[in-house]
C-alpha positions in Angstrom: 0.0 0.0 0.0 1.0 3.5 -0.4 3.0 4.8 2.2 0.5 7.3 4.6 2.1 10.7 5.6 0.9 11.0 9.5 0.7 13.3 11.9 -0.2 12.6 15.3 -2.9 13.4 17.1 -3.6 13.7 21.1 -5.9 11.9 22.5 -8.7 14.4 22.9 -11.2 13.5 25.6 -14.3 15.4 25.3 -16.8 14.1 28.4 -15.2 14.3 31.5 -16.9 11.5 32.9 -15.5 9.1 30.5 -12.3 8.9 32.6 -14.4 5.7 35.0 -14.7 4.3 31.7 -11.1 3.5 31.4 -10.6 2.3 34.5 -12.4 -1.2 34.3 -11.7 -2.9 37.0 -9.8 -6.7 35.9 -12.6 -8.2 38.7 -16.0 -7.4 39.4 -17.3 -7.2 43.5 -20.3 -8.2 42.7 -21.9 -10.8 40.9 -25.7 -12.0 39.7 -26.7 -15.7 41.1 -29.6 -16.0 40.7 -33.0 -14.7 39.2 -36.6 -15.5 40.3 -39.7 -14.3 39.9 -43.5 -14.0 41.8 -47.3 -12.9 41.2 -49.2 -11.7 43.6 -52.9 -10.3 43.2 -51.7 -6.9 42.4 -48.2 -6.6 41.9 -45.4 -9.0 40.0 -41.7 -9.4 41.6 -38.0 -10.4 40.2 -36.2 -11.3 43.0 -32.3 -10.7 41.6 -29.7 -12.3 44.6 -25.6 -11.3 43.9 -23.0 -12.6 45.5 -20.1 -9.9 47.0 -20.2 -8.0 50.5 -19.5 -4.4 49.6 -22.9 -2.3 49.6 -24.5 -2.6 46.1 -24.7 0.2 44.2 -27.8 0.7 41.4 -29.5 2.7 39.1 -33.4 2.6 37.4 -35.0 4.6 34.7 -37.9 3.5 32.4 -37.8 3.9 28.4 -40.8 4.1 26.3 -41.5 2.9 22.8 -41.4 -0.1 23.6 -41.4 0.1 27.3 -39.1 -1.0 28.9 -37.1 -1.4 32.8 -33.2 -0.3 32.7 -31.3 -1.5 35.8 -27.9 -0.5 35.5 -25.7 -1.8 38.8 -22.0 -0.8 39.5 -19.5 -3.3 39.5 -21.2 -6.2 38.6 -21.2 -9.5 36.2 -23.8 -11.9 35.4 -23.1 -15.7 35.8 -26.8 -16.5 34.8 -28.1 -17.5 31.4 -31.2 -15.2 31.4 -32.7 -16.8 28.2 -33.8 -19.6 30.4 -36.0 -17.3 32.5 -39.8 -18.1 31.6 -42.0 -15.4 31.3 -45.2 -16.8 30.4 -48.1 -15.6 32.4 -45.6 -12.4 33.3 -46.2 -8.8 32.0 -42.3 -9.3 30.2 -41.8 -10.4 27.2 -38.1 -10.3 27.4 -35.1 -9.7 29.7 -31.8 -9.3 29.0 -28.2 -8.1 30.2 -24.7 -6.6 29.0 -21.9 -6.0 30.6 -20.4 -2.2 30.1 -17.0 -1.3 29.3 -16.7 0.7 32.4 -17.9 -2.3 34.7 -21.5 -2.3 35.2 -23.8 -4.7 34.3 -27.2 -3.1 32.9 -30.3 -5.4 32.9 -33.5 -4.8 30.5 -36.8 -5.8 31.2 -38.8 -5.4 27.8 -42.3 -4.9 29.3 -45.6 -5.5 27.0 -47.2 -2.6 28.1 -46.3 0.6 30.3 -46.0 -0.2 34.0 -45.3 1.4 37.6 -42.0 0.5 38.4 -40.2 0.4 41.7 -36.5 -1.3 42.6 -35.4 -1.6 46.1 -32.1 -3.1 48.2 -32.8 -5.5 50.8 -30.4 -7.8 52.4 -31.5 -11.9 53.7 -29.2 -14.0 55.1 -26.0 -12.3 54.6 -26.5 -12.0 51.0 -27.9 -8.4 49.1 -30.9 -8.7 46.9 -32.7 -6.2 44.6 -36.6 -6.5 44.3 -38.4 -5.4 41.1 -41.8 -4.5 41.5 -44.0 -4.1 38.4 -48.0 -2.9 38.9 -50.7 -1.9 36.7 -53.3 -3.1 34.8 -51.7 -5.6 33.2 -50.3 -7.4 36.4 -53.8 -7.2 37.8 -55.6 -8.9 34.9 -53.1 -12.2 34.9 -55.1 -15.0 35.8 -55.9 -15.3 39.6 -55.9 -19.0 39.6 -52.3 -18.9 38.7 -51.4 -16.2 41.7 -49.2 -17.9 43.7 -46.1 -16.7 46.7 -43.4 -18.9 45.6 -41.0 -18.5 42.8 -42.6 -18.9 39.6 -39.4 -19.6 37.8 -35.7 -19.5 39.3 -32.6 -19.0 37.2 -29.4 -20.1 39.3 -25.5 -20.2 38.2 -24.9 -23.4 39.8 -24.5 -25.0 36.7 -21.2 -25.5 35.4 -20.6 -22.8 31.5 -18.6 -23.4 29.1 -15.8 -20.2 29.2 -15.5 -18.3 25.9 -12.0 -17.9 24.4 -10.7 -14.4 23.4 -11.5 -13.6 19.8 -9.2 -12.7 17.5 -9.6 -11.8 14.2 -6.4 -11.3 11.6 -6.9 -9.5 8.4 -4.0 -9.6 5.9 -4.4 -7.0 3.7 -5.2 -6.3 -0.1 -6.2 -9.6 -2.3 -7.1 -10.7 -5.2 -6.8 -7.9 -8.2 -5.8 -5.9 -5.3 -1.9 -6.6 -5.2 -1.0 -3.8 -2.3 2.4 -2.5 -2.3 4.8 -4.2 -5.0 8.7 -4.3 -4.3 11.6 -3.6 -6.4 12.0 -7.5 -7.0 8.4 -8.1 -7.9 7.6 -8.7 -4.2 3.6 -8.4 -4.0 2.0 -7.3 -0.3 -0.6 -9.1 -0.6 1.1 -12.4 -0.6 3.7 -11.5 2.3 1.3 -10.1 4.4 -1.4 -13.2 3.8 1.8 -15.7 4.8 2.3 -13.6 7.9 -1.2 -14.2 9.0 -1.4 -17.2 8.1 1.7 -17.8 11.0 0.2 -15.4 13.7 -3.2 -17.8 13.0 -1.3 -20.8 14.0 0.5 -19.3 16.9 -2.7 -18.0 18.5 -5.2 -20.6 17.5 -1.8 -22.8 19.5 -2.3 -20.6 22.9 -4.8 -22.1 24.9 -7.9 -19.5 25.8 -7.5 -17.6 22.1 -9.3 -17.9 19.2 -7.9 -16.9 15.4 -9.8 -16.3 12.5 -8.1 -14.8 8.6 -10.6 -12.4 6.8 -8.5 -14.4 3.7 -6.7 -17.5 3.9 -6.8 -17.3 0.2 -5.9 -14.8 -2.7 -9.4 -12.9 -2.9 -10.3 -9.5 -2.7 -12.7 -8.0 0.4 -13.8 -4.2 0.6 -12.6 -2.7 3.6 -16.0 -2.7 5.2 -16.5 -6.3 4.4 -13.5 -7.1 6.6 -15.0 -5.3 9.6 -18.1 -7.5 9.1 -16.1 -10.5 9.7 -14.4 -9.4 13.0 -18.2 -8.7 14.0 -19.6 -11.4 13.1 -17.2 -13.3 15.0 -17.7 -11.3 18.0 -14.0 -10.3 18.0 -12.1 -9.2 21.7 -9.5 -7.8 18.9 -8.7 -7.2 15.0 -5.5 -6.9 13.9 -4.6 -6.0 10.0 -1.5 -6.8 8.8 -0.1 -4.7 5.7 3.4 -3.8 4.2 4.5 -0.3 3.0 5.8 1.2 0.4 7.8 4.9 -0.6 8.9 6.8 -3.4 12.1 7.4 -1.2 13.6 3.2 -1.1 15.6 4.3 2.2 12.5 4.2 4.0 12.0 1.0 6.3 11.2 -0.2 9.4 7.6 -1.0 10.8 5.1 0.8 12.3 1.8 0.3 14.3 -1.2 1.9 14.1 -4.7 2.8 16.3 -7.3 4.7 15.0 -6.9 8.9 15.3 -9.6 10.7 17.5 -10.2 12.8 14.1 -10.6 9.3 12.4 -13.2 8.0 15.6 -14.9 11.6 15.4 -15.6 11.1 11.7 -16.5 7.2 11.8 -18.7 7.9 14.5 -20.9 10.6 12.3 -21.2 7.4 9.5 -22.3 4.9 11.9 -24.8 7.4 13.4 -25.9 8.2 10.3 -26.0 3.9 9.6 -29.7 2.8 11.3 -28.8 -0.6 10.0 -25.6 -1.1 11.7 -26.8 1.0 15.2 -27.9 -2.7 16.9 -24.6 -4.1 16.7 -23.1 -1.4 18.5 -22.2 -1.4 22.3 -22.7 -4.8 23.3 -26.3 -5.0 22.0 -27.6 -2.1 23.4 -30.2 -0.3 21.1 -29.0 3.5 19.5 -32.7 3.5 17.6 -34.8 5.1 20.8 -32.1 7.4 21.9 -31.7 11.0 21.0 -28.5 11.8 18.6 -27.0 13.9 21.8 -27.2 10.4 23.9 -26.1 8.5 20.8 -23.1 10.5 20.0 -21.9 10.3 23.8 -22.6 6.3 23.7 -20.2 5.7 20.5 -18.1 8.7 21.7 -17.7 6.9 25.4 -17.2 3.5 23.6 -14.0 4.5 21.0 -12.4 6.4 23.6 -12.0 3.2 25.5 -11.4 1.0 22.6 -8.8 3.3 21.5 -7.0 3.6 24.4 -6.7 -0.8 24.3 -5.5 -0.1 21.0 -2.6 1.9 21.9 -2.1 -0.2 24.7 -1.8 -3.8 23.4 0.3 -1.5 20.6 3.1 -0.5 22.8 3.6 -4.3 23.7 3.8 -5.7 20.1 6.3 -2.1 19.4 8.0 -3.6 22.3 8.4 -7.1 21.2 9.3 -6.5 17.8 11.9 -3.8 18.6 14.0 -6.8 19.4 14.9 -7.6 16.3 13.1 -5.5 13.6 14.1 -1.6 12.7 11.1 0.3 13.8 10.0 3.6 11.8 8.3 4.7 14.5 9.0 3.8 18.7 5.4 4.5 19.3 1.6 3.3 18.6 1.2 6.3 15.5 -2.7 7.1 14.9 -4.5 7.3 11.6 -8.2 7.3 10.1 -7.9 3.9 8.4 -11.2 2.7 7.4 -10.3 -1.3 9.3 -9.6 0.5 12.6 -12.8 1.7 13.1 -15.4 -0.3 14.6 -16.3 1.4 17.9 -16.1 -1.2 20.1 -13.4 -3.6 19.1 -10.0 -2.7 19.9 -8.0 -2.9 16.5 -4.5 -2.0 15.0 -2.4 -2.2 11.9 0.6 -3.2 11.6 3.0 -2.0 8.9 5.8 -4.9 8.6 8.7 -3.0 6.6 8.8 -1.0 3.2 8.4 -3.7 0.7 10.2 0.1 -1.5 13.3 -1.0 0.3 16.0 -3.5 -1.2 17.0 -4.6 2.4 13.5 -5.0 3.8 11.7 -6.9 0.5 14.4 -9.4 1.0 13.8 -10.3 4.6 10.2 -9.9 3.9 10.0 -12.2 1.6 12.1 -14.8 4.0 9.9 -17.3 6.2 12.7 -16.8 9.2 11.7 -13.2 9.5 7.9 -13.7 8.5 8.1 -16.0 11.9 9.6 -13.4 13.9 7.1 -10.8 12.8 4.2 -13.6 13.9 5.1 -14.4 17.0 5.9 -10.8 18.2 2.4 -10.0 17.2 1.1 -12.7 18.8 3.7 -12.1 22.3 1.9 -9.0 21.9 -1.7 -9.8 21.6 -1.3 -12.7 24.2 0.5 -10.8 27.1 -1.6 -8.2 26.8 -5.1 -10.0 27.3 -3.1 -12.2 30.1 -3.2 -9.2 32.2 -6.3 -7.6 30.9 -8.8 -10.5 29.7 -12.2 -9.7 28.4 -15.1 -10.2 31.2 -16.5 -14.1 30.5 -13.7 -15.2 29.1 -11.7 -18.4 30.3 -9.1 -16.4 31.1 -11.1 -13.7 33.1 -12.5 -16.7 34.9 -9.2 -18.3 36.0 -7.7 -15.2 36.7 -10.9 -14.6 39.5 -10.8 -18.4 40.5 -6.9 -17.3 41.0 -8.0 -14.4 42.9 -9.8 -16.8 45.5 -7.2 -19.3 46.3 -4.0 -18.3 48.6 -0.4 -18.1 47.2 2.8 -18.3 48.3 5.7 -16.7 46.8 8.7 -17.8 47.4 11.2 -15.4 48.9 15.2 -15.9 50.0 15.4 -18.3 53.3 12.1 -19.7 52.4 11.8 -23.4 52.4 8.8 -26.0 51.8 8.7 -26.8 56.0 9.0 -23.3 57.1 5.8 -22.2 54.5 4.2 -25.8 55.2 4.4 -24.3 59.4 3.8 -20.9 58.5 -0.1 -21.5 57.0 -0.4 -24.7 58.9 -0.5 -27.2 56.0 1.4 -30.3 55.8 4.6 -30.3 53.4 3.0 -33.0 51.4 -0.4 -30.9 50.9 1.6 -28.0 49.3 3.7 -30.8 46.8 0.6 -32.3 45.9 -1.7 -28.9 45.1 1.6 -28.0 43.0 2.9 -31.1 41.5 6.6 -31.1 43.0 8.2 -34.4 43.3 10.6 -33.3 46.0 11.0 -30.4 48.7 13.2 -28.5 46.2 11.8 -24.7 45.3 13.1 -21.5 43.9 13.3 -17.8 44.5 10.2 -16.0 42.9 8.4 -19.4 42.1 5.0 -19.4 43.1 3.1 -22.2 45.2 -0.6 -22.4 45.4 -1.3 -23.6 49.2 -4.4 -25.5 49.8 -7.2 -25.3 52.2 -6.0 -28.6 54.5 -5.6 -28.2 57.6 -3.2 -29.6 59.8 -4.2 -30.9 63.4 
């Protein structure tokens, strides 16, 4: 591809109240359990139990056309499959959740008709519960032989979920009668840049908890926009295109990454606005159609910001990992308004591998010693960053709060397995067994997980 003159840009926050949304918590306090609901003769009840002992912190407002309940609570995940709650013989016709980029977790209660609405914080037996109450007409006219004061249905998280893996979707660039950048010796991008992904695909879908998919695996051509459907319809955590450059001056080299510019999110943001058909995809499902274009704007606005900022994040790591070995044209995540960078809410990057314009670089691009190099510091990149920072739901995530809940040791000069055995009264053998050591031998800085056993 031609090589892109850039300048740039700050980041440019506009709402001040955007800072909470960039800093998501890795662990919610709170979680949903459970979900159950109850008729009386007048009035109809969701009883909604969490788990977590800080004070529960919530928010209620009621949309119209079509009418609806929005609970939004702070600091909070669902671990309940809410499309096995039955509603018949309820005045819902649907409920549903996300979880927000800033933490939350908003529930909607599609109501089939309008409805007094009240939500209130009660605690039983140690644990915090939120009651929705729901009267009207409606509620009163269900059938009384039906009326009833135990649970008419009850969703629980008790049963065991299968954890999601973190998406990642790898776009080479060009295709098909679209060559890309060409090199002095005939080198074409789109056939470097397709075997590159085709290596970073290997070395992810290899890492257990990731997921790869190509936009291409073969020589074909996609429009731009066609290759941000793909990352969408896979649901992507991330989208990384990969592209070589090119110059009219052949002493230009070295790589570069790229995130999307704040003029480039300002601009895409006014298309996708303007895009009814695209609106429900955006945000983690939650509907743009019903709000004003004020609350729209400051939805998609609130969104890039964050997703921008993981951009240049997860940038800096790959800049770091190839700068081991590759020249660099730039030591920092640049910004741009490329068209693949700009889906709101997926954090996305491309990555310029060399200048295909110079001698030196064409040659080493066009080696499969180098192309590995360039793979796996992608993929170093990419992994190491969602190690630390994994998307809520994932299997990762999941560990990482199972993790959270189990005690560790590290070990420290002078430490030995009797003295830690004494000091959190477990037996020696109990801590080899819950870490698989076949003697009493440890190291400085290795970690040991110590189990719950008691000794007498």
């Amino acid at each position: 591809m031609s090589f892109l003159k850039y300048v740039k840009y700050g980041m440019i926050v506009a709402l001040l109240f955007s800072v909470a949304l960039l800093t998501t918590s890795l662990a919610s306090s709170h979680a949903l359990r459970s979900l159950s609901t109850h008729r009386f003769s007048e009035e109809w009840r969701m009883v909604l139990q969490f788990s977590g002992n800080s004070p529960l912190k919530y928010r209620y407002f009621t949309l119209s056309g079509p009418d609806r309940l929005v609970i939004d609570i702070d600091d909070t995940r669902s671990a309940v499959d809410l499309s096995n709650v039955s509603l018949q013989d309820s005045p819902l016709y649907r409920v549903r959740s996300s979880e927000r980029l800033h933490g939350s977790l908003r529930l909607v209660l599609d109501m089939k008709s309008p409805l007094r609405t009240d939500v209130v914080k009660v605690e039983q037996g140690g644990q915090q519960q939120l009651i929705v109450k729901l009267r009207g007409a409606s509620v009163a006219a269900l059938s009384v032989s039906t009326v009833n004061n135990k649970p008419k249905t009850m969703v629980s998280s008790d049963a065991p979920k299968r954890s999601s893996d973190i998406i990642v979707v790898i776009d080479p660039g060009h295709g098909g009668k679209d060559p890309g950048a060409t090199g002095v010796r005939g080198t074409h991008e789109k056939t470097v840049v397709l075997s590159i992904s085709k290596k970073l695909y290997r070395l992810i879908n290899q890492q257990p908890g990731f997921k790869a998919y190509l936009t291409r695996d073969t020589d074909v051509y996609l429009t731009l926009r066609q290759r941000l459907a793909i990352a969408r319809q896979h649901k992507a955590d991330m989208f990384v295109a990969i592209h070589a450059d090119a110059f009219h001056n052949k002493a230009a080299k070295g790589a570069s990454v790229y995130a999307l510019s704040t003029k480039g999110a300002t601009s895409e943001a006014a298309r996708w606005l303007a895009d009814r058909e695209n609106q429900s995809e955006l945000l983690g499902g939650v509907e743009l159609s019903d709000k004003t274009h004020m609350l729209q704007s400051v939805l998609i606005s609130l969104s890039q910001t964050a997703t921008i900022r993981s951009s240049i994040e997860i940038g800096d790591v790959i800049i770091a990992s190839l700068k081991t070995f590759a020249h660099l044209h730039d030591d920092d995540v640049d910004q741009a308004a490329f068209v693949v960078l700009k889906s709101p809410d997926i954090p996305s990057l491309l990555i310029e591998t060399g200048f295909l314009s110079n001698p030196q670089e064409e040659l080493r691009l066009r080696t499969q010693s180098y192309q590995n190099k360039v793979a796996q510091s992608i993929k170093h990149g990419i992994v190491s960053y969602f190690q630390v920072q994994p998307p809520r739901g994932s299997a990762l995530a999941l560990a990482q709060e199972r993790r959270r809940n189990e005690l560790w040791h590290k070990v420290s000069r002078g430490d030995s397995l009797s003295y830690i055995a004494f000091r959190y009264h477990v037996s020696a053998g109990a801590i080899r067994q819950a870490n698989h050591l076949n003697s009493d031998v440890i190291h400085i800085g290795q970690e040991l997980k110590i189990p719950q056993q008691r000794t007498g």
